[in-house]
DOBAMAR-798193 format. One record per residue (C-alpha): x, y, z. Coordinates in steps of 0.1 Angstrom, whole numbers, plus 5000, padded with zeros to 4 digits. Example, Ala and Ser with C-alpha at 12.3 -4.5 7.8 and 13.67 -1.06 7.14 Angstrom:
BEGIN
@px 5123	py 4955	pz 5078
@px 5137	py 4989	pz 5071
END
This chain:
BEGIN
@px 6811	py 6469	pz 7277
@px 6799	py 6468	pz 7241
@px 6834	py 6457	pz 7227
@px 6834	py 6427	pz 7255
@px 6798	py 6417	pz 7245
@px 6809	py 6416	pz 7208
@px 6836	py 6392	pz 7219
@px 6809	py 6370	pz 7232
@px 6791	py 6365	pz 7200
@px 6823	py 6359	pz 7180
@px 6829	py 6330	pz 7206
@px 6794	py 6320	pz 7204
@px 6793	py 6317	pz 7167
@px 6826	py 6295	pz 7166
@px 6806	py 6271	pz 7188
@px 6809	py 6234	pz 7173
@px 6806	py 6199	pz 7183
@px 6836	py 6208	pz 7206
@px 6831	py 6246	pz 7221
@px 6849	py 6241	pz 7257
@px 6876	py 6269	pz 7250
@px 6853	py 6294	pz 7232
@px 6825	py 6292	pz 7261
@px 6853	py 6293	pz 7288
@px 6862	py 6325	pz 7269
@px 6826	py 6339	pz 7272
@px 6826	py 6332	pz 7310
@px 6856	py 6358	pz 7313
@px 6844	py 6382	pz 7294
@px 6807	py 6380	pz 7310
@px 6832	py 6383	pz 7342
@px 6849	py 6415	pz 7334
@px 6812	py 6428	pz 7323
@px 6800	py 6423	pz 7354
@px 6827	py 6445	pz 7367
@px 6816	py 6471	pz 7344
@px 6788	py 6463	pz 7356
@px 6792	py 6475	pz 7392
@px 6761	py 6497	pz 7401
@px 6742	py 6494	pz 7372
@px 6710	py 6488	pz 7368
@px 6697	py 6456	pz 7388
@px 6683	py 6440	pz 7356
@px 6719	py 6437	pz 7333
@px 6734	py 6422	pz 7365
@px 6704	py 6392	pz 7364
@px 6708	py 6392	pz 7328
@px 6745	py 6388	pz 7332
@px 6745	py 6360	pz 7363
@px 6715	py 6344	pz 7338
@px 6743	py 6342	pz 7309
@px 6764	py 6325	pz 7333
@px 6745	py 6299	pz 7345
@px 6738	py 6285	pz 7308
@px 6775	py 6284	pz 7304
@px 6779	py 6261	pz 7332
@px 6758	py 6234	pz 7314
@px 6764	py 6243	pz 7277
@px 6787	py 6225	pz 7263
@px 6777	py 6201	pz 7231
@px 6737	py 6212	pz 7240
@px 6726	py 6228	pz 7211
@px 6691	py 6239	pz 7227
@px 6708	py 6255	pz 7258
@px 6739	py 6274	pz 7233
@px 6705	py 6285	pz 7217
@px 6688	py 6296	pz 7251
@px 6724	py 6311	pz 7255
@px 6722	py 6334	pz 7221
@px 6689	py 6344	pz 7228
@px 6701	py 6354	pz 7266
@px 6730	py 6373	pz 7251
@px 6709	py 6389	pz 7223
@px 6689	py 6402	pz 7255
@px 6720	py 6415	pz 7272
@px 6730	py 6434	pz 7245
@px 6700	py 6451	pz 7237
@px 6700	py 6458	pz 7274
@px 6736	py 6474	pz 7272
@px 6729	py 6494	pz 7238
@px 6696	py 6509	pz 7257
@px 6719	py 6520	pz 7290
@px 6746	py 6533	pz 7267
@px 6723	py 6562	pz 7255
@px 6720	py 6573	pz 7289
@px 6754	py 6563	pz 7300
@px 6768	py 6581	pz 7331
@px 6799	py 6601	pz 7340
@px 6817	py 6575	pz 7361
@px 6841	py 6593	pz 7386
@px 6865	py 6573	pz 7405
@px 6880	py 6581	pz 7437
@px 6912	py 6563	pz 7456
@px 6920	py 6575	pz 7486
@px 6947	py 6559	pz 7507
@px 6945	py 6572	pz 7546
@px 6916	py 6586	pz 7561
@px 6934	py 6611	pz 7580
@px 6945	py 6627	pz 7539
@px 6912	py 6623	pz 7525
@px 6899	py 6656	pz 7532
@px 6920	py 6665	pz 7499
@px 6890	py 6648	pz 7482
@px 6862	py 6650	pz 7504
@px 6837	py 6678	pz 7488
@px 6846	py 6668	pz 7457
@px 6834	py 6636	pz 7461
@px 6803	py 6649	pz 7480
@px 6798	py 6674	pz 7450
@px 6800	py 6642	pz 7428
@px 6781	py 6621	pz 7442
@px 6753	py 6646	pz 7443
@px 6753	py 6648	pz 7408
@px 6725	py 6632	pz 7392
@px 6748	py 6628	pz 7357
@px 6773	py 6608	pz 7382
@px 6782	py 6574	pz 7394
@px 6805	py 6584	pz 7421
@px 6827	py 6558	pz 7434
@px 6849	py 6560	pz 7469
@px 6876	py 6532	pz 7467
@px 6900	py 6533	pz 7494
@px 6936	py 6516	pz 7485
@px 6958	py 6496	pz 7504
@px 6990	py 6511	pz 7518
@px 7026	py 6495	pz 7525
@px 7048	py 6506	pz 7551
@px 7084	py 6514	pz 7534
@px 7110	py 6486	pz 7554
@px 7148	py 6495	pz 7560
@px 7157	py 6480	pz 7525
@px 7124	py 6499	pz 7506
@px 7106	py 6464	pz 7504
@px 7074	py 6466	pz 7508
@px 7065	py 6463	pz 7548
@px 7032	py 6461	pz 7567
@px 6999	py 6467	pz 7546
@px 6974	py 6490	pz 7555
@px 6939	py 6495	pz 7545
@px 6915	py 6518	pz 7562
@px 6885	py 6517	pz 7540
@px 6861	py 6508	pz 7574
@px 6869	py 6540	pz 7588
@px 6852	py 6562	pz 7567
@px 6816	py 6581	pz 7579
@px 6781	py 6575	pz 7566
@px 6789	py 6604	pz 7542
@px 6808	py 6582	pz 7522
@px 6796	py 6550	pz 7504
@px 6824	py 6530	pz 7500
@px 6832	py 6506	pz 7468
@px 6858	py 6474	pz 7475
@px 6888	py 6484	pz 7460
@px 6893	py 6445	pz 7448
@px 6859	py 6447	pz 7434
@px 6867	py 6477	pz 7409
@px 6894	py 6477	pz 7381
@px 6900	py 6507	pz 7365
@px 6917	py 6490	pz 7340
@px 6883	py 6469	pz 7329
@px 6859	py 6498	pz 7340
@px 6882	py 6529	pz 7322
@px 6864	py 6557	pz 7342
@px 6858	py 6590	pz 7330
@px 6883	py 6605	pz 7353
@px 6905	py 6594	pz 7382
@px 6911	py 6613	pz 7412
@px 6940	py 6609	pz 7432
@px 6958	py 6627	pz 7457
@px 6991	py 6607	pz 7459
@px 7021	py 6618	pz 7444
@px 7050	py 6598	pz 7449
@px 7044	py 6563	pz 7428
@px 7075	py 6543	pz 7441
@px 7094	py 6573	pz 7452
@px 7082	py 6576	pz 7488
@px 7106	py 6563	pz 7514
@px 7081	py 6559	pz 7540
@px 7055	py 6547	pz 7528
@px 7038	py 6535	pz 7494
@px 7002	py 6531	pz 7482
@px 6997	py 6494	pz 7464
@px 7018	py 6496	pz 7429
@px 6984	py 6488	pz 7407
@px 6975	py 6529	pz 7416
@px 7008	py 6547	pz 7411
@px 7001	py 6574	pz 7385
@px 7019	py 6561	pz 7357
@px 6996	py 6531	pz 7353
@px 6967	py 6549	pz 7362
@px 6971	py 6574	pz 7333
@px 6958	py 6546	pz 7308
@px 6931	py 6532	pz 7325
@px 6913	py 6570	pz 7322
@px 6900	py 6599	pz 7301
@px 6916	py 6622	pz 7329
@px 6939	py 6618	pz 7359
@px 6933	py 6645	pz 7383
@px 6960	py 6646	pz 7409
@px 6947	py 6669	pz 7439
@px 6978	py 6685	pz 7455
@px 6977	py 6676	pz 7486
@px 6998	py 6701	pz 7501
@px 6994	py 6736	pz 7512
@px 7028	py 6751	pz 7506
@px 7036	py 6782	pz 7529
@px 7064	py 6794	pz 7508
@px 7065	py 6812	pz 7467
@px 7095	py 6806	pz 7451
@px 7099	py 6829	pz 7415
@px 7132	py 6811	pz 7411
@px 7141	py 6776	pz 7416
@px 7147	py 6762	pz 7453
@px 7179	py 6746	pz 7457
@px 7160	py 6716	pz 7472
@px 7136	py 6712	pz 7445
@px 7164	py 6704	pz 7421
@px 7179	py 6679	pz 7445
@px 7147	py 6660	pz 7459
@px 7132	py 6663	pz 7432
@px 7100	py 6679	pz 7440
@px 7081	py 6671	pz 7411
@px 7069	py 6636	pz 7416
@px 7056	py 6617	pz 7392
@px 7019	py 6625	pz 7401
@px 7030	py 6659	pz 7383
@px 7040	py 6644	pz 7351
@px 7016	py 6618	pz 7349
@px 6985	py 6629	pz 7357
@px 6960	py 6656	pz 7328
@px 6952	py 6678	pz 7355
@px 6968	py 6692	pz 7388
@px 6947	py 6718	pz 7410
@px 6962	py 6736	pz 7435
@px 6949	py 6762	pz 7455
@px 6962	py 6797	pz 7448
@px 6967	py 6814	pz 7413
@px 7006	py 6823	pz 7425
@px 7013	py 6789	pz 7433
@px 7002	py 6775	pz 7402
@px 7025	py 6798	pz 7378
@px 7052	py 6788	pz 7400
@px 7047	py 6754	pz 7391
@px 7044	py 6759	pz 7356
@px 7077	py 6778	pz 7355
@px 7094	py 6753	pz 7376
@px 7082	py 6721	pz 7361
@px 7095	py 6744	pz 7322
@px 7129	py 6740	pz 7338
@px 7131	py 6710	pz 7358
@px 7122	py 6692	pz 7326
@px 7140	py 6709	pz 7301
@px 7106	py 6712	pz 7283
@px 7102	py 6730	pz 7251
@px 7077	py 6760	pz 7243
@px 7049	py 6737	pz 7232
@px 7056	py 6714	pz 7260
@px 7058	py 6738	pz 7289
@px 7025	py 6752	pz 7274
@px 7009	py 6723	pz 7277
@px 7022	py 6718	pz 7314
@px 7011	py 6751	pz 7321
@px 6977	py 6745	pz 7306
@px 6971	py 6715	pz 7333
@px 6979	py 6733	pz 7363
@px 6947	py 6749	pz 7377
@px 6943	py 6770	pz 7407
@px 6909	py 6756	pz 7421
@px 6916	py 6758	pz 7456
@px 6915	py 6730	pz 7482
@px 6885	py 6706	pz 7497
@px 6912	py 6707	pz 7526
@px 6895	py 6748	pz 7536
@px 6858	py 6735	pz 7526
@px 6863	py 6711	pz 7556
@px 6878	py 6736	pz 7579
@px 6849	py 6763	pz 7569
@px 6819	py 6739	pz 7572
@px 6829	py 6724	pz 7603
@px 6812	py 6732	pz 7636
@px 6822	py 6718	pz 7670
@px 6792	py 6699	pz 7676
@px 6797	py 6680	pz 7646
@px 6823	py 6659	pz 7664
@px 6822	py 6636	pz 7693
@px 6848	py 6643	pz 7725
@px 6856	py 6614	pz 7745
@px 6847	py 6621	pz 7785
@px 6884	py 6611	pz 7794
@px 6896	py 6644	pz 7771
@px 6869	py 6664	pz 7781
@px 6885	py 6656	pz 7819
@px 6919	py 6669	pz 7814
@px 6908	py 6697	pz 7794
@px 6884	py 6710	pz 7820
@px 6873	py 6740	pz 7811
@px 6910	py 6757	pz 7795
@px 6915	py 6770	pz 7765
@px 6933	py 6747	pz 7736
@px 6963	py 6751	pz 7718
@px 6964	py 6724	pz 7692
@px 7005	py 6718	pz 7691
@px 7011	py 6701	pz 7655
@px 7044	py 6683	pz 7648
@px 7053	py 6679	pz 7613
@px 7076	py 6661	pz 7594
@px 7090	py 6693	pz 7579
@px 7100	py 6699	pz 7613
@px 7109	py 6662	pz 7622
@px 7131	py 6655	pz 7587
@px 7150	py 6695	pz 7581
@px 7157	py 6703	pz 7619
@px 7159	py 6669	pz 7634
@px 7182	py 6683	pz 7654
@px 7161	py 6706	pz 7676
@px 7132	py 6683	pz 7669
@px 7130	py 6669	pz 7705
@px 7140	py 6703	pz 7724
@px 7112	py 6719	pz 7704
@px 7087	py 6697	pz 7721
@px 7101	py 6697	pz 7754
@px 7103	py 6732	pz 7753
@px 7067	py 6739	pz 7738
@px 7054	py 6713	pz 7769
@px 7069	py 6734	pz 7795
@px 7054	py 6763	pz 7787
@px 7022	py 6746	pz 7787
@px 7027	py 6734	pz 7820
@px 7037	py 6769	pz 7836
@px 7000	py 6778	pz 7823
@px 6974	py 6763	pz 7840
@px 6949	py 6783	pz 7822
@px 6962	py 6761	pz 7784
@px 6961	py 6728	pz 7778
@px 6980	py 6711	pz 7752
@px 6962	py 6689	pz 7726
@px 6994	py 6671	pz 7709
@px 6988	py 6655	pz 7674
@px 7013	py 6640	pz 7654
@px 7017	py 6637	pz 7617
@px 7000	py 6607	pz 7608
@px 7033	py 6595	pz 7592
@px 7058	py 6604	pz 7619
@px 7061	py 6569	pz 7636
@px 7067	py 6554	pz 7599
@px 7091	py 6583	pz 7591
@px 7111	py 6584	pz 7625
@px 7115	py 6542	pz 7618
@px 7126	py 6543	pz 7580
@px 7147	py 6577	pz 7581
@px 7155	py 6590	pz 7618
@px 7156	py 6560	pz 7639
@px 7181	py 6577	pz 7662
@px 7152	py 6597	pz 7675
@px 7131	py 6569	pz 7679
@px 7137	py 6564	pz 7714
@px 7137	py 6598	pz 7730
@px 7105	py 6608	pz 7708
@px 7086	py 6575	pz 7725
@px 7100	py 6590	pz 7762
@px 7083	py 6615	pz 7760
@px 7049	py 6605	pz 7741
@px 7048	py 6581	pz 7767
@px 7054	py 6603	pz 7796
@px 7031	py 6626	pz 7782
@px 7004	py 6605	pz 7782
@px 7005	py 6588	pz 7816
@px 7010	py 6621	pz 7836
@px 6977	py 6636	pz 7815
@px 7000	py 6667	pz 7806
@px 6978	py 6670	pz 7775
@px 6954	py 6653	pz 7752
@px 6981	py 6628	pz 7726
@px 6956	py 6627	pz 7694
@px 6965	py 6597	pz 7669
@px 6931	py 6597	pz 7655
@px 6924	py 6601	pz 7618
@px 6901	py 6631	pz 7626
@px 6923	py 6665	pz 7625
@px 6892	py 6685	pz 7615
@px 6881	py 6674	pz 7654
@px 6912	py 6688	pz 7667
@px 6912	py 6723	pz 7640
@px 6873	py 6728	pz 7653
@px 6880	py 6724	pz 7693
@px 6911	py 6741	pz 7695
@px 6913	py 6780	pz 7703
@px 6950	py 6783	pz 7691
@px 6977	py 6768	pz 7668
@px 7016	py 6756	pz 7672
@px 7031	py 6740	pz 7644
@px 7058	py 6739	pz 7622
@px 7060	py 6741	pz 7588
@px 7028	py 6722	pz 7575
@px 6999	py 6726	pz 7552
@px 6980	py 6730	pz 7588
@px 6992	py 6763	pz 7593
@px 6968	py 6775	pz 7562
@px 6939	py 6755	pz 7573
@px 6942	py 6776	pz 7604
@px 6942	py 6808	pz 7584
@px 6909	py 6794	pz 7574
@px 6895	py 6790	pz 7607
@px 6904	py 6827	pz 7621
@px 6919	py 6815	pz 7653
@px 6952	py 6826	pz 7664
@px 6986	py 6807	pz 7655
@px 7021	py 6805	pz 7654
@px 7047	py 6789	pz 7631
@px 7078	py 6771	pz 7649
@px 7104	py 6773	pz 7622
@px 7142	py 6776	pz 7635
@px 7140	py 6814	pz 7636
@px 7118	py 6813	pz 7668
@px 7144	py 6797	pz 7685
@px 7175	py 6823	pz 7680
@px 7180	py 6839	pz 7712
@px 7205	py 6865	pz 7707
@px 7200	py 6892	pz 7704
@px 7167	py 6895	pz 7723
@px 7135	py 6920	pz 7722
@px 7118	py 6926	pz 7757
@px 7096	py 6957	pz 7749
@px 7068	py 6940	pz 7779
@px 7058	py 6904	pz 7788
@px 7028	py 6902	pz 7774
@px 7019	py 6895	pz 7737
@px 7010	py 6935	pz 7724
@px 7042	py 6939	pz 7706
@px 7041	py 6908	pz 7689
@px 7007	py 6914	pz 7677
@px 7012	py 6946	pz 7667
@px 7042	py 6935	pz 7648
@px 7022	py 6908	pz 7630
@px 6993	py 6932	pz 7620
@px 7015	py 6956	pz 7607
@px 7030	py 6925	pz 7584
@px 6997	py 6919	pz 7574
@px 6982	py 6953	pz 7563
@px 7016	py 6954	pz 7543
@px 7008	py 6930	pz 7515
@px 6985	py 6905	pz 7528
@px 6988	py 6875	pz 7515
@px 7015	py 6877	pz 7492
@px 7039	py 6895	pz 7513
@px 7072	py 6896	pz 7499
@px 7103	py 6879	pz 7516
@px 7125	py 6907	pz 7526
@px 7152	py 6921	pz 7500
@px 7143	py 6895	pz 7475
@px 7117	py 6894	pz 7443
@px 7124	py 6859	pz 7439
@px 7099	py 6844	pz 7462
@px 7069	py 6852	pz 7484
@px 7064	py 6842	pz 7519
@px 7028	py 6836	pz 7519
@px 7018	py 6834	pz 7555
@px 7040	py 6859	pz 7575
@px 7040	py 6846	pz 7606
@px 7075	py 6849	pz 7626
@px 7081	py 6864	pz 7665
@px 7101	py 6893	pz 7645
@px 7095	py 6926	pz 7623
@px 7097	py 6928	pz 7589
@px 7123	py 6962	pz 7595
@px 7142	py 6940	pz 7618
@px 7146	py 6909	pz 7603
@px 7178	py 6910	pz 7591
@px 7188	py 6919	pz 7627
@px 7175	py 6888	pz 7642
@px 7159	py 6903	pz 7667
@px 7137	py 6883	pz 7690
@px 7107	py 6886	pz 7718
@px 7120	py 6871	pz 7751
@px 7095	py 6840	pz 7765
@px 7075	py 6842	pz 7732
@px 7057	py 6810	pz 7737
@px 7050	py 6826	pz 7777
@px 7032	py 6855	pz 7761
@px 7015	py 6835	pz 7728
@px 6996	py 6817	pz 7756
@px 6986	py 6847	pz 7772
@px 6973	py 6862	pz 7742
@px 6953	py 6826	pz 7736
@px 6936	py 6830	pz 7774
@px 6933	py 6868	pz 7775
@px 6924	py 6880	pz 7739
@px 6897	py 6902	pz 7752
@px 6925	py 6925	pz 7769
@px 6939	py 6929	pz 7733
@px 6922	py 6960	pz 7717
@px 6939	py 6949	pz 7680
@px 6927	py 6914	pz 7690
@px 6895	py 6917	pz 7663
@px 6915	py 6935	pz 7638
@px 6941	py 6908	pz 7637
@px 6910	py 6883	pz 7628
@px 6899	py 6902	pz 7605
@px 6931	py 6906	pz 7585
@px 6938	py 6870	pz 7593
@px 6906	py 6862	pz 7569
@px 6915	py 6885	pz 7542
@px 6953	py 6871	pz 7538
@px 6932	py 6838	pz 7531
@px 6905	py 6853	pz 7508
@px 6935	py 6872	pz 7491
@px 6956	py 6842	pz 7480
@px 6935	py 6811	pz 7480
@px 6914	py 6808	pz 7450
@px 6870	py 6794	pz 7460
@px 6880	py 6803	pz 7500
@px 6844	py 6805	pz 7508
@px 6835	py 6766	pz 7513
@px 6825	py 6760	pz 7474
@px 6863	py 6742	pz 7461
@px 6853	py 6714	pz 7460
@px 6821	py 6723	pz 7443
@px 6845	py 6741	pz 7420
@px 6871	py 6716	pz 7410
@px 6840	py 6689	pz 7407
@px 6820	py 6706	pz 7380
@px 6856	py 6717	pz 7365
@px 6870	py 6686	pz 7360
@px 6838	py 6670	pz 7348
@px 6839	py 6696	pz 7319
@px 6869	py 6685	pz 7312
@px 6863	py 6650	pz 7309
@px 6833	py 6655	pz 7284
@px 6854	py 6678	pz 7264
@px 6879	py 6650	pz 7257
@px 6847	py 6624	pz 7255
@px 6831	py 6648	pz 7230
@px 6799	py 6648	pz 7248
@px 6805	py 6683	pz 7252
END
């Protein structure tokens, strides 16, 4: 703000008989002040609008350019004073409500920070078309809760306001095929507008690979976000040397290099479990109409992912079918059916041959009441009620972890038939199969017959000893449910809770509610380490 007030004397002082361009050019930058100026005190914004006015009548009027100088001469001394006591200015730009529990407590730990001007800018967001033209925008920045005071994203530029740091928690710049967030806040501009881009990792990866993942060299799984940004956190310690190891070969990096992309990987954990952790049911509202169909039965929150929807598109609809009917055949379990808040966007751009049957039976599913169909932004609602888990591969499958209720992970090995394992119809051999998985390493068990990577929640319907085997428990979803309704009958019921907890204490780094806490104070170190105010 200094260096733009400084351009307004040097206009000033050029001031002659003819000073139309040189006060035009002291209206724009008094403009981009008052962007800087953007919750500041109330008395540089009058000072500022004061400034303005003059300007309006200036020109050739030698006692209003003076009335200007001495308005300006004000203004400055206004500005020097505030700089003194200049505060951290954190940015954050969220694009969907539904993803901004990435950011949440972090922005709750900043804004509580009396050092801090906090700043909560939703962005707009493009659906991808056919072509990759940029479709339908989207901006949901009226959604948010009372927590959350909210800035108008056309009403702060980070390129005029240069914030201390930037956090963001998309990764894909133009790369996304689905959808994109508005060009001006992909991460390779953002990285000059700041003293540090903080990209939040958004996901929660079940899987630890020590070598390099054939899809990760294809897909490229290090987005830009990766490269661009001066800090990624992540949540576990493992995970993060992965990355560093991975992103060393993926881009050919020398030993300085890879040090220094090692250096900005930092396992902080994820806002995502301090949302999961703090919540209570009470906290959110259930609509009478759900509260009718669920009537008293337990909940199994059924979650279907992309993961599931893009690699085994295949089986993507008989999953659901499948997972329905055995809901129905228990009238002691109702379904509570949420969809990734990308899937209708994702089935349009890249499966549109499923569009049609997956609308079938949405639709059908709705009008008979089989269920509760959740397209609300508010999965924390649906984690809190819920007294059991189905979902594919997803990062929900570790915010369950965190809440100690039973789930179950639908990846293709569930669905192998042959050969089968009776061994009873209800769930005890399951569960005892999973708790003996889980004394065995916890959270880092190891993937079986292989040192190369680490299968982090081990959560299949089959033994570790018989993996290789393929054997399989007959009706598993069947017995599941009966484990969901009759857990008291279940003497290793507790036990499993218990260990449940410890597999996420064991790998997830601030598991106790504080990450966000954490990564705040972290990150603001950072920033006045590179300020020097530090």
């Amino acid at each position: 703000m200094l260096a733009l007030f400084s351009l307004c004397e040097s206009e000033l002082q050029m001031c002659g008989a003819d000073c139309a361009a040189h006060l035009n050019n002291i209206e724009t930058h008094l403009h981009q002040m008052q962007k800087l100026a953007l919750g500041e005190k109330e008395s540089l914004n009058v000072l500022l609008d004061e400034c303005i006015s003059l300007l309006m009548e200036a020109n050739g009027n030698g006692s209003i350019l003076n009335a200007l100088r001495q308005k300006l001469e004000e203004t400055g001394l206004l500005i020097e004073r505030e700089k003194v006591n200049k505060k951290l200015e954190v940015v954050f730009f969220p694009y969907k409500v539904a993803m901004s529990d990435s950011l949440k407590t972090i922005y709750l730990a900043a804004k509580e920070d009396p050092s801090c001007d906090a700043y909560w800018c939703p962005i707009p967001y493009y659906d991808r078309n056919a072509d990759l033209s940029l479709g339908q925008c989207h901006y949901e920045g009226n959604q948010y809760s009372d927590e959350f005071q909210i800035t108008d994203w056309q009403a702060y530029d980070p390129e005029i306001r240069h914030p201390d740091i930037i956090f963001t928690h998309y990764a894909y710049d133009e790369c996304n095929y689905v959808t994109t967030i508005h060009p001006l806040y992909y991460s390779s501009r953002l990285k000059n507008f700041t003293n540090l881009l903080v990209y939040i990792d958004y996901g929660l990866t079940m899987w630890v690979w020590r070598r390099l993942p054939k899809e990760w060299s294809e897909v490229g799984y290090f987005t830009p976000a990766y490269w661009n940004s001066d800090l990624i956190v992540t949540y576990s310690k493992e995970f993060a040397s992965v990355l560093a190891l991975h992103m060393r070969w993926i881009g050919k990096l020398n030993d300085e290099a890879s040090k220094r992309a090692a250096s900005k990987i930092v396992p902080l954990g994820s806002a995502k479990f301090d949302v999961v952790l703090r919540a209570k049911r009470e906290d959110y509202v259930m609509p009478d109409a759900w509260r009718d169909i669920i009537n008293g039965r337990r909940i199994v929150l059924y979650n279907t992912s992309l993961h599931g929807l893009l690699k085994e598109s295949d089986v993507f609809l008989k999953e659901i079918i499948e997972v329905i009917e055995a809901a129905l055949k228990n009238e002691d379990v109702v379904l509570w059916w949420r969809p990734h808040p990308l899937m209708e966007n994702t089935l349009r751009t890249m499966r549109p041959e499923l569009v049609r049957g997956i609308h079938e039976i949405v639709e059908t599913f709705k009008e008979q009441k089989w269920g509760i169909y959740d397209e609300t932004d508010d999965l924390h609602r649906a984690i809190s009620w819920s007294d059991a888990c189905l979902t594919n591969e997803s990062s929900l499958a570790w915010l369950y972890l965190a809440s100690g209720k039973p789930f179950t992970v639908l990846n293709e090995n569930w669905r192998l038939q042959s050969p089968q394992f009776d061994d009873g119809e209800d769930f005890t051999a399951p569960l005892r199969c999973r708790i003996n998985n889980m004394r065995a390493g916890s959270g880092a068990n190891p993937y079986p017959d292989s040192d190369d990577w680490n299968w982090c929640v081990w959560w299949p319907n089959f033994s570790t000893e018989d993996y290789l085997h393929n054997i399989h428990y007959n009706h598993f979803l069947d017995r599941f449910f009966h484990f969901v309704v009759h857990r008291e009958v279940y003497p290793e019921a507790e036990e499993y809770q218990k260990l449940q907890l410890q597999i996420l204490h064991d790998f997830v780094e601030n598991a106790d509610g504080t990450a966000g806490d954490k990564i705040y104070d972290f990150c603001r170190q950072r920033a006045m380490l590179k300020t020097g105010n530090m």
